[in-house]
Steps between C-alpha positions, in 0.01 A plus 500: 500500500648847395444785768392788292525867628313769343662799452232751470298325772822528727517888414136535554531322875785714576274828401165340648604450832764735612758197522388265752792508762591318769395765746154430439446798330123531430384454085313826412354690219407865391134571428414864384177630732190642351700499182206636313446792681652854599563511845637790608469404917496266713462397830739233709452300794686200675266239601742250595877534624704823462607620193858744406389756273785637220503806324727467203666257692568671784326376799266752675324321784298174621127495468260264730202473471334802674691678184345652214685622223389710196684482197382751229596591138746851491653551116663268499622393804262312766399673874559291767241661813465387895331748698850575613680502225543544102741395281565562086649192293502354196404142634410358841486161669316350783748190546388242724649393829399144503301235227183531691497916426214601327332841427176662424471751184256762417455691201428845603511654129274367348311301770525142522443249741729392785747226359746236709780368358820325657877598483628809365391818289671733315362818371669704208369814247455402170323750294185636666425209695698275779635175391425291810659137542433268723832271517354174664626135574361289185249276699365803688427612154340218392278437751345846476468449143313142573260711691396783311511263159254226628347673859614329840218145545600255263623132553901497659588276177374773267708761712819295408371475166486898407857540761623323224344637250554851611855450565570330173316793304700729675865320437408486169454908492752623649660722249109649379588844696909457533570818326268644771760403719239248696340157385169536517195695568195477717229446247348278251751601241721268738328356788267669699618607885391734714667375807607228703238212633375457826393134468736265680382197238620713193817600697581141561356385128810707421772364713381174445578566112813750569669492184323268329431608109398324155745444269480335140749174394789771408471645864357846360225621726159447314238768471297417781134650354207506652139617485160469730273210299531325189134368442653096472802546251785684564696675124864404341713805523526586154167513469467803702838651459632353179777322685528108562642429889543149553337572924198695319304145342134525537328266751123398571411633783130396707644609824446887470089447314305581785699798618438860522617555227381224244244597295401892400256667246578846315200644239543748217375639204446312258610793256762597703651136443500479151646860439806390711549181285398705167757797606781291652477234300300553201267226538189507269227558735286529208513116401223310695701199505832625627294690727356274717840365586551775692181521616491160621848361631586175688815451683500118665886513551687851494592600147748801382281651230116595474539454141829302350425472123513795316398727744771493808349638848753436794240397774811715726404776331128471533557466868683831528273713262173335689633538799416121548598279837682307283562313132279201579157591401165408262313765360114535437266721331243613696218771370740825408776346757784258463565306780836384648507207707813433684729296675807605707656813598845593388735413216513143584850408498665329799366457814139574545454616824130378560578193404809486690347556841214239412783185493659645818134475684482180352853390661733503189834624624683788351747367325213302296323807433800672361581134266122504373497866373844515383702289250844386540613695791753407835448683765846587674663760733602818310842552738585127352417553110878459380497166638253418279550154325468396167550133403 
């Protein structure tokens, strides 16, 4: 047997994790904070352990937790305020004295919610807005992802299932905001997370699973997709996105039919319909036979095209336009209305959430969960990936 060490996966460990050393040194990650939005203040508080607060690295004082600090937009430089004292930088940090540290933020401008998150933040000017990180130990990170993602009741084996999944989506996009100087942001655009979780099963879903990823037979991490329902069949990647991945297959799927999510109805127009096709496509709505195709479509199994002859309509498409729950759908004509009749919810590649949860309530384990919705995968500690073998 040949040992086989990847290169670029060794370079990627080495960025990923800050070097694992043998002082213990904690695994963390940069995520840019209300990355959408122009916050020009903010409001700090320790909730748990003491935290050193640095002013273009210079260290100013300690903060406990009957501190509140006020950090403001000024040109460009950031206003660090206690009702004893001010201070002018370009960047501050509120560094954390121990692993348990953990802090409550407010946006003051505009208002927002309270938020918790764990470890440190750093505030900087950027433009007209603060660029607010929240440097945090990977798992931490995770786990508050888990929550906000999927809510906090689900079965313990679907929690490891979506630690897994969440980690391995965000390994595998690291470098989406690395010329942002962080790796990724708190929204959809990456994965949602608006703070750290406060339920002890998710916490230990994710130390149970610390490390563990999905990678494909070459030991590159897989695109770990995922999506709420898929209505009983689950897509091939490059039927949505135009690219084959051997982890992306589509799978049957009975587990997720009699979720929330299963079945849904949309109604419109029945002119409005046919102009889209006519416009977009130039389908003859005029011809009575071609007509009622579209008037009256069947979908047993999910297809990729309404129409695949000489008319091509990318069922994708159709979704977006439509607005549509997902691709998996029958239409029929009803009076001056068409009627869509749906199944799923989501893009249906990967792991379908819905479904997921259902075999974890019905005892599967994770790591079967993970095997029926993806193809050709190993699950295996990231800090171990250039020991990968290959016969």
């Amino acid at each position: 047997m040949k040992r086989f060490f990847s290169i670029s996966v060794f370079l990627l460990i080495i960025c990923l994790v800050n070097a694992q050393t043998n002082n213990g040194k904690q695994q963390t990650i940069l995520i840019r904070l209300f990355n959408s939005y122009n916050v020009t203040s903010v409001n700090f508080l320790p909730v748990s352990g003491d935290y050193s607060i640095y002013a273009d690295s210079v260290r100013l004082f300690e903060a406990d937790k009957i501190s509140f600090i006020t950090v403001s937009l000024s040109g460009d430089s950031v206003l660090v305020q206690t009702p004893a004292y001010q201070k002018k930088s370009r960047s501050v940090r509120f560094v954390p004295q121990s692993s348990l540290s953990s802090f409550k933020l407010k946006s003051i401008q505009p208002d927002y919610k309270v938020r918790t998150y764990d470890d440190e933040l750093q505030i900087s000017a950027q433009s007209k807005t603060l660029r607010i990180i929240n440097k945090a130990d990977i798992e931490k990170y995770v786990a508050g992802v888990v929550q906000w993602e999927v809510g906090l009741n689900n079965p313990q084996e679907f929690n490891k299932v979506k630690t897994i999944v969440c980690r391995t989506y965000a390994l595998g996009n690291w470098r989406r905001h690395e010329d942002e100087g962080f790796q990724l942001c708190d929204e959809v655009h990456c994965q949602v997370f608006k703070g750290k979780t406060f339920s002890q099963n998710i916490q230990n879903a994710a130390f149970e699973t610390a490390e563990y990823i999905l990678v494909d037979d070459s030991a590159r991490i897989i695109t770990a997709a995922f999506f709420s329902n898929c209505g009983g069949q689950t897509m091939n990647s490059e039927d949505v996105w135009s690219k084959s991945v051997s982890s992306l297959r589509s799978v049957n799927d009975t587990f997720c039919l009699h979720k929330t999510n299963a079945v849904w109805e949309k109604k419109i127009p029945k002119d409005l319909w046919l102009d889209y096709i006519q416009t977009k496509y130039g389908f003859p709505v005029r011809d009575s036979v071609l007509v009622k195709r579209v008037l009256s479509y069947n979908q047993p199994r999910r297809q990729v095209y309404l129409m695949n002859d000489n008319y091509f309509i990318p069922l994708k498409f159709v979704r977006e336009d439509m607005k549509l729950k997902s691709t998996f759908f029958t239409i029929k004509e009803e009076g001056d209305n068409v009627v869509f009749c749906g199944k799923g919810f989501g893009h249906g590649v990967g792991l379908c959430q819905e479904g997921a949860m259902r075999m974890a309530e019905k005892g599967y384990s994770y790591t079967k969960i993970i095997n029926y919705y993806y193809a050709n995968i190993h699950l295996i500690r990231f800090s171990q990936l250039d020991f990968f073998k290959i016969d």
